[in-house]
N, C-alpha and C positions, 0 to 999 in steps of 0.2 A: 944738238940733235933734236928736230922735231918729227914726232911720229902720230901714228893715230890709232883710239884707240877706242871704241864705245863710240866715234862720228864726235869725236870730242881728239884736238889736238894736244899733245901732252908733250911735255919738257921732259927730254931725257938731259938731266944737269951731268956735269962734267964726274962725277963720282960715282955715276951708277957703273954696279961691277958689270963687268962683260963677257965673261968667261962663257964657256961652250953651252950650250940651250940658253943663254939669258936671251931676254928678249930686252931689245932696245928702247921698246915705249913702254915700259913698267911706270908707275908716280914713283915717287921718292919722298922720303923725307930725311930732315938734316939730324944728323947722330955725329956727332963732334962735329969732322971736318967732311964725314963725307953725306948722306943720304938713305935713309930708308922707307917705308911704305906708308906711313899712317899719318905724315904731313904732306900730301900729295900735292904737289901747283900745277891744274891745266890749264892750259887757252882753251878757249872758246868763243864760236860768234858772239856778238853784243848781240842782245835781244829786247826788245823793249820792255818787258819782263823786269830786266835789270837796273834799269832807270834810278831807280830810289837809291839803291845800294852805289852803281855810276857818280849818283850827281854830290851826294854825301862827299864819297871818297875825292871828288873833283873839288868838291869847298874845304877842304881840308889840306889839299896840294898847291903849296906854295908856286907861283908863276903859272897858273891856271885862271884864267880871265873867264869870267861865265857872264853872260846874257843873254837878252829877250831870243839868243840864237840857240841858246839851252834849254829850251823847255822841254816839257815831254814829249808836246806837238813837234816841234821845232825837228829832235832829235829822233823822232818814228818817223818825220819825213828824211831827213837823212842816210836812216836805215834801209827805208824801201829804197831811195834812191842808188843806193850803193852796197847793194845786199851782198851779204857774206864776206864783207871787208874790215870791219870794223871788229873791235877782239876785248874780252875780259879774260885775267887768270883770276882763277878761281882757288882756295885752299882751302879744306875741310867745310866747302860748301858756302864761303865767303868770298864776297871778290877782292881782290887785295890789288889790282891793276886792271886800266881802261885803256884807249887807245879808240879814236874814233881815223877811219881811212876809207878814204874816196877818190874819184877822179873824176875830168872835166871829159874822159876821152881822148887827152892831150898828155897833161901831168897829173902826179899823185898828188894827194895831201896828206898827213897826220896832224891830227890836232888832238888836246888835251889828253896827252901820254903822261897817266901817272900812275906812282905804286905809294902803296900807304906804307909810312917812313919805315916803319919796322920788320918791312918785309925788302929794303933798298941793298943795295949792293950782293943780289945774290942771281943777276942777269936775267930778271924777270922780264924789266923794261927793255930791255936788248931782245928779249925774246918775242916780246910782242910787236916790235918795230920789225922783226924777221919775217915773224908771218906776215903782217900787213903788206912787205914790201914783195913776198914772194906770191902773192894775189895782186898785187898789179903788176909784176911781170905777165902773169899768167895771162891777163888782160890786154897786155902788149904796151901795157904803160912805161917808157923811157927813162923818165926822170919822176922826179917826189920833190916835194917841197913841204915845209913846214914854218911857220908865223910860231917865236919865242919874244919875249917882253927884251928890250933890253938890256932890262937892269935884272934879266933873270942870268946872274953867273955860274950859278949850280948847271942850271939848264945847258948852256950856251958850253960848258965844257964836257957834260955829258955827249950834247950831241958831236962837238969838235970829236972826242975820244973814240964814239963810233962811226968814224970817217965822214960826218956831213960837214962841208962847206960855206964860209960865212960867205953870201953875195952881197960884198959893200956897195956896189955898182950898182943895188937897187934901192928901192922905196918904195911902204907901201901905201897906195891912196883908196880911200873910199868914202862912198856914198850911202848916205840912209834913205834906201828906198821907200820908205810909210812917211807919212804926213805927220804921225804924231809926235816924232823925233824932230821934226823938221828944224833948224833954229836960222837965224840972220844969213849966215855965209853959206847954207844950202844952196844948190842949185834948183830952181824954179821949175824947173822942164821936168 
């Protein structure tokens, strides 16, 4: 269940009581098995703001590829270009998960979805993959795609687990568009 709540998206996790006046977008925090108030997890936009705290938690996440397409620069034009898509949770005023989502106009993207290990198996990452995908509907975007390593097997059963689809039928090819990358088997044009 996601609800809102301060202009800030908040996780109602599967434990919040729900009896007559609760309100469904309260935070939560974990107390055994279920949740109460004072470890709160929200979504939130990514904002460039968050960068520092983002790119940490991204070098820290196994099957998380980062490059010259990561920078700050890199990552504030992404932002503008794709505003209010892209998502951090946030607990006790830390980010513990990212989620960078965009579109061409056609399909979605996601790229580097992760949660720091000790906050994993509590559908954070599920939760942030929900919003992202419910802001490209919104957008009238179709389908989503996302680019995982191979040999990422953690990754590659997570996604399978929340119904996304291996396309063997494809491959992906790319070009390095700057000169300074350039090497032998570039293309000249």
């Amino acid at each position: 269940m996601i609800g809102i709540l301060n202009k800030s998206i908040v996780l109602a996790l599967p434990c919040v009581p729900q009896g007559p006046g609760r309100k469904r977008d309260v935070k939560m925090k974990k107390k055994s098995s279920c949740w109460s108030a004072a470890e709160a997890t929200t979504v939130r936009c990514f904002r460039i703001e968050d960068y520092d705290a983002v790119i940490a938690l991204w070098r820290c996440a196994e099957g998380v590829g980062l490059n010259e397409s990561d920078t700050r620069r890199a990552i504030a034009a992404y932002l503008r270009r794709n505003p209010r898509f892209s998502f951090v949770a946030e607990q006790d005023g830390r980010i513990i998960g990212a989620v960078l989502c965009g579109h061409d106009g056609r399909r979605g993207y996601l790229h580097h979805l992760a949660v720091a290990e000790r906050h994993r198996k509590r559908g954070i990452g599920r939760q942030l993959v929900a919003v992202c995908l419910a802001k490209l509907r919104q957008a009238g975007i179709q389908k989503c795609n996302l680019f995982i390593f191979a040999s990422n097997a953690a990754g590659m059963k997570f996604w399978a687990r929340t119904g996304w689809k291996l396309r063997t039928e494809l491959r992906v090819m790319q070009i390095r568009l700057d000169n300074s990358h350039r090497s032998r088997g570039d293309c000249p044009c």
